[in-house]
N, C-alpha and C positions, 0 to 999 in steps of 0.2 A: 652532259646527260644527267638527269634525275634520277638516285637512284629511289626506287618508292621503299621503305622498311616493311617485310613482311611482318603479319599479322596474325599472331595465332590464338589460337582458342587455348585459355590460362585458367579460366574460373568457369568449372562446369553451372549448370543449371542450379541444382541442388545448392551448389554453396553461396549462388548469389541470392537466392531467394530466401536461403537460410540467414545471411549479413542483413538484406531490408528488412525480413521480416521481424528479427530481430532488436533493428533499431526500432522499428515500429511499438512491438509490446513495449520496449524501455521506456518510451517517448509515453506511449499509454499509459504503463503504473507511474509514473512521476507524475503525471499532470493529474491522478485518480487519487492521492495521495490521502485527502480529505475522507474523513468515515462517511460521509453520505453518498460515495462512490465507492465503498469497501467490495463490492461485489463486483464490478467492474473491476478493480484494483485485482483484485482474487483473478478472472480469470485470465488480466494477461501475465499474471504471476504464473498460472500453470502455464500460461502459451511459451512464455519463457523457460521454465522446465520442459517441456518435452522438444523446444529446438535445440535446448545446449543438450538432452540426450543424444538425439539425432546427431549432432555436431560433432560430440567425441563419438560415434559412432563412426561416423564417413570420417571423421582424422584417423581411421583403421582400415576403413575399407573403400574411401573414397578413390576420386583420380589421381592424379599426381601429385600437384599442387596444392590440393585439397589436406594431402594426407600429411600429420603431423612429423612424421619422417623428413618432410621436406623445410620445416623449419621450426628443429629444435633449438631449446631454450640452451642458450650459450652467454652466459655476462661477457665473458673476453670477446667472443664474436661481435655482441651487440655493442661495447662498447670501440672497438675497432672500426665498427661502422660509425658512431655517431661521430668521431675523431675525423676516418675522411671524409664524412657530412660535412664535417666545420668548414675542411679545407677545399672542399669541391673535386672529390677524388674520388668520392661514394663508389666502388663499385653497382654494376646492374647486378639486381636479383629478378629472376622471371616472375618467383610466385612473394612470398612474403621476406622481406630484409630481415635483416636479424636483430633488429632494437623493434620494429614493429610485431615480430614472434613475440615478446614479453607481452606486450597492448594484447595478442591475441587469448594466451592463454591466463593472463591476468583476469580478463573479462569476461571466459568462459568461468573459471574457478569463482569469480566473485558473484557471478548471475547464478550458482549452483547454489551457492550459500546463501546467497539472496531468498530461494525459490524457498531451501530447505528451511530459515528462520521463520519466514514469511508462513510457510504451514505448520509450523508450530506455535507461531503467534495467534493464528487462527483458531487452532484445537482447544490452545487455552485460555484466550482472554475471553472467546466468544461462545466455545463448541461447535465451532464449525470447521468442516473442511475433512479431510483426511486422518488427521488425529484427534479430532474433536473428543473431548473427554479424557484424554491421554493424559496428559499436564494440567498441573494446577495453574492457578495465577502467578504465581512468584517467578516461575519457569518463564510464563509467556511474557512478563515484565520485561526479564532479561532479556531473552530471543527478539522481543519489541526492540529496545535500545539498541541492537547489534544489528539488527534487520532496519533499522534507521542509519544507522550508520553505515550503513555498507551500499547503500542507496545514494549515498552523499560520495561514497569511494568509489564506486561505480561510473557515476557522475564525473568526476576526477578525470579516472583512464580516458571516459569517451572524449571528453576535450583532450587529452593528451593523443590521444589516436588518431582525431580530427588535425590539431593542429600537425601531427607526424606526415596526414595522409596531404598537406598542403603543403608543405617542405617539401616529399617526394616528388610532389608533381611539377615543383619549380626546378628544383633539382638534377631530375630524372629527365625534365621536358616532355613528362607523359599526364596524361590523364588519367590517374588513377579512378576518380569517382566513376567516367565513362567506364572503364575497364571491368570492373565493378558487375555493371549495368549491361554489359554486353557481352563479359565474358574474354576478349578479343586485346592483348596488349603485342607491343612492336617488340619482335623479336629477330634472330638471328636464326636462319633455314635450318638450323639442326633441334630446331624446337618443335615436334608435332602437337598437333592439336590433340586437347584430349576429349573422350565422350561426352558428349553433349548432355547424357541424361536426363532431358527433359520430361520423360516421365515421372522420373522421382521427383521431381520439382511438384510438377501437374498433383501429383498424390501426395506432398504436402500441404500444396494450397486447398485440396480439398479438404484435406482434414485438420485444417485450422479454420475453414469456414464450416464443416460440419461442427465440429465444436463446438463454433461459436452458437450455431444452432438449436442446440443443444443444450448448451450452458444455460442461452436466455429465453428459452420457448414460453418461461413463465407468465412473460412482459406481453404475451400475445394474448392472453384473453384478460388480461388488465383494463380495467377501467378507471374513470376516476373519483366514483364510490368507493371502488372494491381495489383497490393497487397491490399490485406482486410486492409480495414481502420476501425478498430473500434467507432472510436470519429471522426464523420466529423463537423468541426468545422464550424462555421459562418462564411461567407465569406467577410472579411473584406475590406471598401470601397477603391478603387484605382481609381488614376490617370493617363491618358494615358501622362501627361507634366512629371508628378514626376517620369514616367518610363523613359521616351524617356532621363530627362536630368541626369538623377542617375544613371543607365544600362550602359553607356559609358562607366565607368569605372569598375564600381562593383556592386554587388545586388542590386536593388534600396529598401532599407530599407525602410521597412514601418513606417510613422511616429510614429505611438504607440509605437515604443520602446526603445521613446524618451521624455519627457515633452516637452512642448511648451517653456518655456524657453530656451530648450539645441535648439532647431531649429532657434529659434530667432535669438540667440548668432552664430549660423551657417552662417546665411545669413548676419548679420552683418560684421562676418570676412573672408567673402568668398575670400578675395585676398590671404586668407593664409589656404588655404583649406588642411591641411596635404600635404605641400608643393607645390601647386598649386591654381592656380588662376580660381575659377567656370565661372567668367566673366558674371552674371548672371544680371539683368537689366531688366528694362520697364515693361511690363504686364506679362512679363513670370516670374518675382523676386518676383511679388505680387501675381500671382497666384500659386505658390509653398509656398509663406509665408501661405496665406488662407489657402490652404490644410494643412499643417502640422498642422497650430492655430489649425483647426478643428477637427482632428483627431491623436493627439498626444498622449502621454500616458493617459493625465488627461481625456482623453473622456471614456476612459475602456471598449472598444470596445472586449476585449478579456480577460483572462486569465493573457496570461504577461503582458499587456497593466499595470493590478492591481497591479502586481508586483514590473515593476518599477515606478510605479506612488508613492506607499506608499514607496519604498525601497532606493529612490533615493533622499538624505536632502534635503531639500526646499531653502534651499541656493546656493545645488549644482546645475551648467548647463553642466551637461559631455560633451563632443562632440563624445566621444568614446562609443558604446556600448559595449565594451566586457569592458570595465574599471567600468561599473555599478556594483551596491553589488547585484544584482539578476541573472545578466551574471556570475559574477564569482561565486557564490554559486551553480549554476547549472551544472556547468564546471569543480572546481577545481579536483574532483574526475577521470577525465580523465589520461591516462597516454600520457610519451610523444608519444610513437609509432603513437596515434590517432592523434597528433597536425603536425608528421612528413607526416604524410599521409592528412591533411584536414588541410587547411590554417584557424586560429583562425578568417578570414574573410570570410570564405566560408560557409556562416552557410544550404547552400544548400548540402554541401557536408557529412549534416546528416541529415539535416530537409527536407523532399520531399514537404512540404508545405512552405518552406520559403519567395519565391516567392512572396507570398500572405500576408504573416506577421504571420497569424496564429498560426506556432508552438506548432500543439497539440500532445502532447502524442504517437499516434495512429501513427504519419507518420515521426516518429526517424527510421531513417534506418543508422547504421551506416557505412554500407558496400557500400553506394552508388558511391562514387566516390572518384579517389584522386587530392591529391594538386596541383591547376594550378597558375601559379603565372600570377596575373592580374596587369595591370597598377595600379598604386597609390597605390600599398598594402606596 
């Protein structure tokens, strides 16, 4: 006779839809990584925040197996198991083993700090988000590099959990992914099923698709005249002399994406201006000098302003912007197809706000226009 292994209900509703949903936003901000997806990036940053709420939530009030009671963090335990892992003597756990309790609450704690850097990178590099205005630049530099790396650690655990939850299943002779997915693993009769909760489930997914609704309603009366701009930046100050004499040839660049030095060194060698003579003089030379002193990278009028203000050595005076370490860090990832189509001088020919100097996120359009060759390029 066959005996069939009963089957019991292990993973309610709620926690399964809470684990895809999950992977889902991770899988989302990794691959939105890129600033021309900073907005999309942002909301499954919050989608990710309000499930690891939810999550230590129901590890309080959840079902059984759900609840963080059921599998606390133990090094002796975890390592006990991975020992009779080795030897093929694993004990069965119903709900979470005890080297995979670490994976779980590692990846709650690291997606919290994730969420939490991530909106502080936002308040300050950009003004946007929840703390916008909160933090300076310097702040959101740091929170940046942490919030980077902790993207890469994150990264990490899920391959360590991935390759853990395929061990188990060789292991155990069970399906974990299925179990997962249905809730339903082979158990021993004195296991009862727990609440199904499919409500709570139902009332998450609503409100991650109302959200989402929410979030991007902007995109609905977008055209492609008029495009939703999610991040409108501050409009950085300009000159009708520094247009009229820069425009002639090429974008009139706005001084912040410059130090004061590199403009100095500009006007001083204006007879040899990338092969041309500006012919520049009298009150018009002094009043383009004052503008740029004034508004050059060191004022930090913006986002990049910071960038290359710190990025740019203090000894150096580039006269090139795309030769800065903050242009080329931003750029190298382009392929040539983009460079064949958009002159490495036409930074209008991706940025819709370039004009302005601004260069935020929200208004990268890379389809905008192709290469026109301009005088003095």
């Amino acid at each position: 006779m066959v005996i069939v292994p009963r089957h019991a209900r292990v993973w309610d509703a709620p926690t399964r839809t809470f684990h895809w949903a999950l992977a889902a936003a991770f899988a989302g901000d990794w691959f939105t990584r890129d600033a021309r997806y900073l907005d999309i990036h942002e909301f499954f940053g919050y989608a990710i925040g309000a499930l690891v709420a939810f999550r230590y939530a129901w590890g309080l009030v959840g079902t059984r197996w759900a609840r963080f009671a059921s599998f606390p963090l133990s090094a002796r335990s975890a390592w006990r198991y991975l020992v009779s892992l080795a030897r093929g003597r694993q004990p069965h756990h119903v709900g979470h083993n005890p080297a995979g309790s670490w994976a779980i609450h590692a990846l709650l704690a690291m997606a919290l700090l994730e969420v939490a850097t991530g909106v502080v990178t936002l308040g300050a590099e950009k003004g946007e988000g929840l703390l916008a205005g909160r933090f300076g630049y310097p702040v959101g530099d740091v929170a940046h590099a942490i919030h980077q790396w902790l993207a890469y650690g994150m990264l990490g655990v899920v391959a360590l959990h991935i390759v853990g939850v395929l061990v188990g299943c060789f292991a155990d002779r069970q399906n974990l992914i299925a179990s997962m997915l249905t809730g339903y693993k082979p158990t021993d009769d004195a296991i009862a099923d727990v609440d199904a909760k499919r409500g709570i489930a139902v009332a998450m997914t609503l409100a991650l698709a109302v959200g989402a609704l929410a979030y991007f309603r902007g995109y609905l009366p977008a055209t492609g005249t008029q495009p939703y701009r999610p991040y409108a930046s501050r409009a950085l100050p300009m000159d009708a002399v520094w247009k009229t004499e820069c425009s002639g040839c090429h974008l009139a660049y706005h001084p912040s994406l410059l130090p004061a030095r590199s403009w100095s060194r500009m006007f001083a060698e204006q007879e040899a201006h990338f092969g041309e003579d500006l012919g520049l003089g009298g009150e018009t030379l002094r009043h383009l000098e004052a503008f740029s002193a004034s508004n050059a990278a060191e004022a930090l009028e913006s986002p990049v302003a910071w960038k290359m203000a710190t990025t740019i050595p203090a000894a150096s005076a580039p006269l090139r912007i795309t030769a800065t370490p903050y242009w080329v860090q931003r750029h190298e990832r382009l392929d040539a197809a983009t460079w064949e189509r958009v002159h490495r001088l036409e930074c209008e020919g991706c940025h819709r706000d370039a004009d302005g100097g601004e260069f935020a996120p929200g208004a990268i359009d890379m389809e905008l226009g192709k290469s026109a060759v301009r005088k003095g390029k």
